[in-house]
C-alpha positions as CSV (number, residue, x, y, z in Angstrom):
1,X,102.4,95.1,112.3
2,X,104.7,97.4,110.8
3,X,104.7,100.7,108.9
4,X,105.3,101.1,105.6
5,X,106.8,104.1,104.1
6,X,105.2,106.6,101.7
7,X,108.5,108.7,100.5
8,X,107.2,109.9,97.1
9,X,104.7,111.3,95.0
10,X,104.2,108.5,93.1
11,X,103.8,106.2,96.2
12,X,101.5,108.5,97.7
13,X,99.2,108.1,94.6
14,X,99.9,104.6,95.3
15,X,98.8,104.6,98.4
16,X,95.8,106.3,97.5
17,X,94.4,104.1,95.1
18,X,91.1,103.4,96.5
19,X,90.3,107.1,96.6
20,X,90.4,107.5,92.4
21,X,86.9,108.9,92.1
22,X,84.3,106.9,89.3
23,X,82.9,109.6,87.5
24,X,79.1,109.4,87.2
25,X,76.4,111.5,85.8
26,X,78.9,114.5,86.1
27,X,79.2,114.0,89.9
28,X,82.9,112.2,91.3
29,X,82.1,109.2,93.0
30,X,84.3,107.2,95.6
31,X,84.3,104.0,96.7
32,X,85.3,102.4,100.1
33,X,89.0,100.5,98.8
34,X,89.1,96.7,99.3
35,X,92.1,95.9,102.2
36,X,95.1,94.4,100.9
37,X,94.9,91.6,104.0
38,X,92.2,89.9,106.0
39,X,90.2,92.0,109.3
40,X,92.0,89.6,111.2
41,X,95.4,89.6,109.4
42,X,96.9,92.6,111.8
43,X,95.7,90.3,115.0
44,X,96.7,90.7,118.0
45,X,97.9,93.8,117.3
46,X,94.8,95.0,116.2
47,X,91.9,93.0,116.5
48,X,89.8,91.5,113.3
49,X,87.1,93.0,115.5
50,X,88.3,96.5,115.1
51,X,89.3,96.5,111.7
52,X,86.4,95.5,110.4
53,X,84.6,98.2,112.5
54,X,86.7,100.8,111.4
55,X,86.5,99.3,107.6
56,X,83.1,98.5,107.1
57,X,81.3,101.5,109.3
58,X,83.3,103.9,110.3
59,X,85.3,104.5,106.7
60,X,82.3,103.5,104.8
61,X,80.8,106.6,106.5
62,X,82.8,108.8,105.3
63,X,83.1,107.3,101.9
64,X,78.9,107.6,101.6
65,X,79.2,111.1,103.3
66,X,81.5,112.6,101.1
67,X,79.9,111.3,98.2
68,X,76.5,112.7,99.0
69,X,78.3,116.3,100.2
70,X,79.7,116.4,96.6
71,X,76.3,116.0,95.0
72,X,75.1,118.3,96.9
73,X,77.5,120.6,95.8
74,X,77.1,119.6,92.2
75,X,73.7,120.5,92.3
76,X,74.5,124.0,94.6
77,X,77.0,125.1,91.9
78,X,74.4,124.0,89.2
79,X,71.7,126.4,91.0
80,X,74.6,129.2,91.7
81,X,73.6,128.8,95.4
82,X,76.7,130.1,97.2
83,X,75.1,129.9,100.4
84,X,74.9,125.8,100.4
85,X,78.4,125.7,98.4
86,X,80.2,127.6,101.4
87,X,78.4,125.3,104.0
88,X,79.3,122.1,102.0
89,X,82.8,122.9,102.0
90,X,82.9,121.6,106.1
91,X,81.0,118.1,105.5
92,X,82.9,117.7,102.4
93,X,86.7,118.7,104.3
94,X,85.6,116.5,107.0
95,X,84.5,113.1,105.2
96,X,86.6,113.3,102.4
97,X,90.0,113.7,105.0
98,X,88.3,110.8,106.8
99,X,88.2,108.9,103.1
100,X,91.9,109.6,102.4
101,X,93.5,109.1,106.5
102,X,91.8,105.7,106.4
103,X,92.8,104.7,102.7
104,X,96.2,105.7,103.6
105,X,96.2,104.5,106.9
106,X,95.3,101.1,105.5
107,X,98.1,100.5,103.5
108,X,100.4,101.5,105.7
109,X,100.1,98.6,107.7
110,X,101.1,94.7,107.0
111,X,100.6,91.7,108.5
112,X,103.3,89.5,110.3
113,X,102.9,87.4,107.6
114,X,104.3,89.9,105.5
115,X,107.1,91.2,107.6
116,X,104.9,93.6,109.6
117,X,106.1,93.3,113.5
118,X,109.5,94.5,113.2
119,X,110.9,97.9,113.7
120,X,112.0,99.7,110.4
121,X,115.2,99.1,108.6
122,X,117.0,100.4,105.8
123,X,116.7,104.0,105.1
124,X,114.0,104.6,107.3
125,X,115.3,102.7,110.3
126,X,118.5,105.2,109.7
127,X,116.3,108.5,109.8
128,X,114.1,107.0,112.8
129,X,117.1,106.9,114.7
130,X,119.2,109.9,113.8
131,X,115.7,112.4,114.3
132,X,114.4,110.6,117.4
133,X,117.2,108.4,119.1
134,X,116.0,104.7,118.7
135,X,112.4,103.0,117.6
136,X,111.4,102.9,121.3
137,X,111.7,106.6,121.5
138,X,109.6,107.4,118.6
139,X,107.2,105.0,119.6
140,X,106.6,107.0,123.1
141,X,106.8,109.8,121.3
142,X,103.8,109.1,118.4
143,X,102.0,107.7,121.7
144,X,102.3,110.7,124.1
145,X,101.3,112.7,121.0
146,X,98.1,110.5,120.4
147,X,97.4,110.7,123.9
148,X,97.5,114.4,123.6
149,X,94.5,115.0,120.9
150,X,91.3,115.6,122.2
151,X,88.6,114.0,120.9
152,X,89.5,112.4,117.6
153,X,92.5,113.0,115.4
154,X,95.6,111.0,113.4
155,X,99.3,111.3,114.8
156,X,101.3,111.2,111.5
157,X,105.3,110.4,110.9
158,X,106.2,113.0,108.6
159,X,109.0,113.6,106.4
160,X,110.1,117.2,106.4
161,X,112.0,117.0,102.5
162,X,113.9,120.6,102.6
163,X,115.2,119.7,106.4
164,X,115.2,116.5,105.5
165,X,114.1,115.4,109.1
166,X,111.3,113.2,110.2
167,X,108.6,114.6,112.7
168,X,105.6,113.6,114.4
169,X,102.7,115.6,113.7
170,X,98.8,115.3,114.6
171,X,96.0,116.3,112.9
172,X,92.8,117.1,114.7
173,X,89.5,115.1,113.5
174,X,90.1,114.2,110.0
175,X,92.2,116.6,108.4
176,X,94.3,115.4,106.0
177,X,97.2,114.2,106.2
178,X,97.8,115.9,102.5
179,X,98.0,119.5,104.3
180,X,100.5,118.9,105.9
181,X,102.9,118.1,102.6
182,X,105.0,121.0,101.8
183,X,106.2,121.0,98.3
């Protein structure tokens, strides 16, 4: 398995593709995106097992979640209930960053069948080196970082664009990756 790199706008949106909302009845409406490979494509990496677990239940979750917190906001806005519209805002931060970490999680991995297994090269292979020494040293690095969240949370390699550095940064539970995007 191997990363692949989201270095722009326009392949962020990309990325995000399964998180275009269907617009019913007034009310946005995600859906849980199809993978671009097979649960057991990733194997043994990551086991068929797993993906499918975190695919089919644990993203599908958040995907129903979110999608019941924002009709229960439509209809809490509709009643001009500010109460319930401040107290969504938690379930809706929470499942809709789990939505979007796990949509772009997913297509940031690929198969040994398509390339996946090998370090980065090209552009990205450059910067991993230059910020962090050598693959093997970011690796330990995104892995100590990992190991360092309590309870659950997303270790991200970033892009800082006015530095024009890469980092490692961690997100607690499902915060989205998005916040951490400086324009």
């Amino acid at each position: 398995m191997a990363l692949r790199t989201l270095t722009s706008k326009k392949t962020l949106a990309l990325a995000l593709g399964g998180v275009r909302p269907l617009v019913a009845r007034g009310v946005a409406t995600f859906t849980l995106p199809d993978l671009p490979y097979d649960y057991g494509a990733l194997e043994p990496a990551i086991s068929g097992e797993i993906m499918r677990l975190h695919h089919q239940k644990h993203h599908a979750t958040y995907v129903t979640n979110y999608n019941k917190a924002l009709e229960q906001l439509d209809a809490a806005v509709s009643k001009g209930d500010a109460s319930s519209v401040v107290q969504l805002q938690g379930a809706i931060k929470f499942n809709g960053g789990g939505h979007v970490n796990h949509s772009i999680f997913w297509k940031n991995l690929k198969p040994i069948s398509e390339g996946g297994g090998e370090p980065p090269h090209g552009k990205l292979g450059w910067a991993i080196d230059e910020d962090f020494g050598s693959f093997e040293k970011l690796i330990k690095k995104m892995n100590a970082e990992g190991a360092a969240v309590q309870g659950s949370g997303w270790v991200w390699l970033a892009l800082d664009k006015e530095a024009k550095k890469l980092s490692v940064e961690t997100t607690a539970n499902q915060v989205k990756v998005l916040i951490l995007i400086r324009s």
